[in-house]
C-alpha positions as CSV (number, residue, x, y, z in Angstrom):
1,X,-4.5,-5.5,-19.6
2,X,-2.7,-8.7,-19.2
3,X,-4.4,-11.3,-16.9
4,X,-0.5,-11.5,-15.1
5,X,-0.5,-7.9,-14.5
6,X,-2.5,-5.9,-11.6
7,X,-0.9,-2.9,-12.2
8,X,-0.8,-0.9,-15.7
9,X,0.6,2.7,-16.2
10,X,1.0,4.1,-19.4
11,X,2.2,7.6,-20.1
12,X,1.1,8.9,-16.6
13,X,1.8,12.8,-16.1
14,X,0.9,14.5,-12.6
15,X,1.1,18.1,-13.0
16,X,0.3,20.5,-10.0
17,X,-0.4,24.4,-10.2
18,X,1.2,26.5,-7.8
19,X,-0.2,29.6,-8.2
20,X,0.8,30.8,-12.2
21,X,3.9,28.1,-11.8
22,X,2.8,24.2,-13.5
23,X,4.8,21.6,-11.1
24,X,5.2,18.5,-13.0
25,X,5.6,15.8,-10.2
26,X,5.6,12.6,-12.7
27,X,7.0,13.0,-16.5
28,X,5.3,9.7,-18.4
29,X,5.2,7.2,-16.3
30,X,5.1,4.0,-17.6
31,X,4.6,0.6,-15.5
32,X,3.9,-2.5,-15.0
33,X,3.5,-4.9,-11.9
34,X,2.8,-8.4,-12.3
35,X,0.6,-10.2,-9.3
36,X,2.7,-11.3,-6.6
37,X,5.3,-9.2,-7.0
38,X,6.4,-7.7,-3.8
39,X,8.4,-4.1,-5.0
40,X,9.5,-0.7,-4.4
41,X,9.1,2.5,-5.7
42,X,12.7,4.3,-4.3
43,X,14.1,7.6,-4.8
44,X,15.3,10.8,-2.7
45,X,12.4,13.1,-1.1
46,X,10.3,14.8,-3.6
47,X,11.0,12.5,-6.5
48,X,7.6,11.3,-7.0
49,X,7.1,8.2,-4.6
50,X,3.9,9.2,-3.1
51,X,2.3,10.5,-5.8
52,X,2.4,7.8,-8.2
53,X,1.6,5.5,-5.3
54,X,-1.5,7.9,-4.3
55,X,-2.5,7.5,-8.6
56,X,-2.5,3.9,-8.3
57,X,-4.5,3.5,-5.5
58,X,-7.1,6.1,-6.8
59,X,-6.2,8.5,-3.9
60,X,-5.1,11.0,-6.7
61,X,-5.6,11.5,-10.6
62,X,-3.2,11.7,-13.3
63,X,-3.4,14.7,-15.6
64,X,-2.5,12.6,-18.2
65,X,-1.9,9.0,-19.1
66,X,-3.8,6.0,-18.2
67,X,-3.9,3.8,-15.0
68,X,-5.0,0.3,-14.5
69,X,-5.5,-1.4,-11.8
70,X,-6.7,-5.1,-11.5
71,X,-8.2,-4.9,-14.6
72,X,-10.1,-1.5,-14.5
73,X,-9.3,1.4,-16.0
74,X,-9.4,4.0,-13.0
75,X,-10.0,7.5,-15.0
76,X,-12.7,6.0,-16.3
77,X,-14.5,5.2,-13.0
78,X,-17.0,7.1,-11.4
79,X,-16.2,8.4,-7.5
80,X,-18.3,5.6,-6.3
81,X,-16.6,2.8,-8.1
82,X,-13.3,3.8,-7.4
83,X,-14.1,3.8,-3.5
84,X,-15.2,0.6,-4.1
85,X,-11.8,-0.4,-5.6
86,X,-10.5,0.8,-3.0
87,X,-12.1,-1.3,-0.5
88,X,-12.2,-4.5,-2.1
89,X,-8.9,-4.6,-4.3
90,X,-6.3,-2.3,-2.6
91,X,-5.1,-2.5,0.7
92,X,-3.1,0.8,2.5
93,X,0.0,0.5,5.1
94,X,0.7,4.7,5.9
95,X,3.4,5.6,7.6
96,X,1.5,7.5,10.6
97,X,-0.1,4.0,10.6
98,X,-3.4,6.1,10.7
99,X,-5.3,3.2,12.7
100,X,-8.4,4.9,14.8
101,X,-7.8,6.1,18.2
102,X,-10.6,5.0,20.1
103,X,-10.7,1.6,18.7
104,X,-8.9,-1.6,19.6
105,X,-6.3,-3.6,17.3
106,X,-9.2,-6.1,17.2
107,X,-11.9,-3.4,15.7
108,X,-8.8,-1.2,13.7
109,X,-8.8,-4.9,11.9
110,X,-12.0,-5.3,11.9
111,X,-12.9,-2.1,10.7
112,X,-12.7,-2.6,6.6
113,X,-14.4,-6.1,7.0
114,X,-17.6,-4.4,8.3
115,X,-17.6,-2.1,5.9
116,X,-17.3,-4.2,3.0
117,X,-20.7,-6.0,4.5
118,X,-18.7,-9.4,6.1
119,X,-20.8,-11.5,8.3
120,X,-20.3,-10.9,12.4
121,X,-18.9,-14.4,12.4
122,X,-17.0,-14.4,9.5
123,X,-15.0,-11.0,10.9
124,X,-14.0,-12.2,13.8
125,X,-12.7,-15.6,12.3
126,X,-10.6,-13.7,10.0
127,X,-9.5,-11.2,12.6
128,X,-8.0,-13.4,14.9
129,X,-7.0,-15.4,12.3
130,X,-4.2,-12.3,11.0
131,X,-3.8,-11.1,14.6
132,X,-2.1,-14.2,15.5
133,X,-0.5,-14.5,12.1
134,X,1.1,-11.2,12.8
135,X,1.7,-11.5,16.6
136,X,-0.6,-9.7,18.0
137,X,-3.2,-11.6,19.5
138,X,-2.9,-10.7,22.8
139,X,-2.7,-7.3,22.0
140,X,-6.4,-7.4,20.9
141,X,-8.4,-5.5,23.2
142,X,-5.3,-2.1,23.1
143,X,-5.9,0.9,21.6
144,X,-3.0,2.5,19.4
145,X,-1.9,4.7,22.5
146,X,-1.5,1.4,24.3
147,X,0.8,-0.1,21.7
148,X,4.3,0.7,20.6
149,X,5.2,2.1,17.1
150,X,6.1,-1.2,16.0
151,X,2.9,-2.9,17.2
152,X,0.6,-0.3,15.7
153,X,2.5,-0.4,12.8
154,X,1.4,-4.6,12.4
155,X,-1.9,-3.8,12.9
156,X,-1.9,-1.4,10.0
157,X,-0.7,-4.3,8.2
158,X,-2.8,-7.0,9.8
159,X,-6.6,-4.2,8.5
160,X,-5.0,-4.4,5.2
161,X,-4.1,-7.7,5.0
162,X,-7.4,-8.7,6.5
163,X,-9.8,-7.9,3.5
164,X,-7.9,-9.8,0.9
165,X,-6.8,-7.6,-1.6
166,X,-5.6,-7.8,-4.5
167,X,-2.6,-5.3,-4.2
168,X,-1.2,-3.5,-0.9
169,X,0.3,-0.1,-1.2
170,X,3.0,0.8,1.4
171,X,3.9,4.5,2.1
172,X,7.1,4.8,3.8
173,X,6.1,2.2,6.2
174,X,9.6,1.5,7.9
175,X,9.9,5.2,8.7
176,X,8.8,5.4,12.3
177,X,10.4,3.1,12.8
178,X,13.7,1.6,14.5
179,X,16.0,-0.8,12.5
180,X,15.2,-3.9,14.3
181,X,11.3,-3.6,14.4
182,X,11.7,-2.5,10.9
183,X,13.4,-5.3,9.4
184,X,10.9,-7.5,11.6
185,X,8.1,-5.8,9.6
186,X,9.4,-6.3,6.6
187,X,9.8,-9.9,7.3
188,X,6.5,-10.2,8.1
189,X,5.4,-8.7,5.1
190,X,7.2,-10.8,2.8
191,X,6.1,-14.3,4.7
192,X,2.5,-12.6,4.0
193,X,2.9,-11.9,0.2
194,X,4.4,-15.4,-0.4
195,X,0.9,-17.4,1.8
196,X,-1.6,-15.0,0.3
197,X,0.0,-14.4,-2.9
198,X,-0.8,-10.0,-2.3
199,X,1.3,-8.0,-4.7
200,X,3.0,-5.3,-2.4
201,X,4.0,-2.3,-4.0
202,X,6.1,0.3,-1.3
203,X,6.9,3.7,-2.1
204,X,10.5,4.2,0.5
205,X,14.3,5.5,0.4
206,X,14.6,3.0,3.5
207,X,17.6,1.1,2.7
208,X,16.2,-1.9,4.7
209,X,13.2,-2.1,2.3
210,X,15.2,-2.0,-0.8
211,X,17.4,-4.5,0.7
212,X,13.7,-6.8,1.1
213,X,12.2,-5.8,-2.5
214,X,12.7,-8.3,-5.1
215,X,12.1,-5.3,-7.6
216,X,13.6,-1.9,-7.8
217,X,12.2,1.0,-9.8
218,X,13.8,3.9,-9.2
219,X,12.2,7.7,-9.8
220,X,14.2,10.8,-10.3
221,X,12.4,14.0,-10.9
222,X,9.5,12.0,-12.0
223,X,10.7,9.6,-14.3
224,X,11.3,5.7,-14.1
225,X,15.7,6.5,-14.2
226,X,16.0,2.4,-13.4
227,X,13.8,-0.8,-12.9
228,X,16.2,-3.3,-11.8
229,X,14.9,-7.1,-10.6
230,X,16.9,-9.5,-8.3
């Protein structure tokens, strides 16, 4: 895998059984995404967005193919290793936001820095840190029923942001969302993959966020149809 790339997908097939029917959801995939790149996987509904985003970031396995990521082979890794991946390399943005009820904006954020073992101190540095890079500082101490879609939305991106990955996967993360707020996101997204040099990948038929990409690959019926840069 070359040292430029953090992504790597060669010949990746997804194929789903539906009773005596096979479903193939990706046809031979093959991709690469260089560091820093901030891009998006677009297409209609059912195309094969979220599925190749869920292979990349070990959510799912390919039937067939292989899939690198940051340097590691990820069929080859055991359950435990890839969780680890998971937590240390690749940072999620969903679009339910899927922060934790009953927690803050502070502890949401704070969450993935106590589980990869961070000192007390050192979390909450970093915390309000990317709380006030994002806006949301004095929002801290609101839950996610406190906070509009928008606002829970940046905190989804502040927790991923927050660990320092390597690569941050987007699902759909404009869809919730109204145009303004969405574009504002978006924004904010981009200022943060330029400072921390995170590669974002988004999976999306938003016209906003293809509007924001600075790469294209398009999927129809599983296959890369186009891969267009600006």
């Amino acid at each position: 895998m070359s040292e430029k790339n953090i992504i790597e997908l060669k010949n990746v097939v997804k194929t789903y059984e539906q009773g005596k029917i096979a479903v193939r959801a990706l046809r031979g995939i093959d991709l690469t995404i260089k560091k820093g790149e901030f891009a998006a996987i677009c297409g209609p509904s059912g195309s094969g967005k979220t599925t190749l985003l869920n292979i990349i970031g070990c959510l799912d396995d390919a039937t067939e193919g292989e899939v690198s990521v940051d340097g590691q082979r990820t069929g080859t890794l055991s359950k435990t290793a890839r969780a680890d991946l998971r937590l240390h390399k690749i940072g999620f943005v969903f679009q339910a936001y899927n922060l934790v009820p009953v927690l803050t904006a502070f502890e949401n954020v704070e969450l993935v820095l106590s589980l990869q073992g961070v000192p007390r101190g050192e979390r909450t540095k970093r915390v309000k840190e990317i709380l006030e890079e994002v806006g949301l500082i004095e929002l801290s101490s609101r839950r996610p029923a406190e906070m509009s879609g928008g606002q829970q939305q940046r905190v989804a991106v502040a927790r991923a942001v927050v660990a320092k990955p390597a690569l941050i996967l987007a699902d759909e993360p404009t869809a919730n969302l109204d145009s303004v707020t969405g574009k504002t996101l978006l924004e904010m997204m981009h200022r943060l993959n330029r400072e921390h040099q995170i590669t974002f990948l988004f999976s999306t038929h938003d016209q906003m966020v293809m509007e924001h990409s600075e790469r294209l690959i398009h999927i129809v019926d599983g296959s890369v149809a186009k891969d267009e840069r600006k």
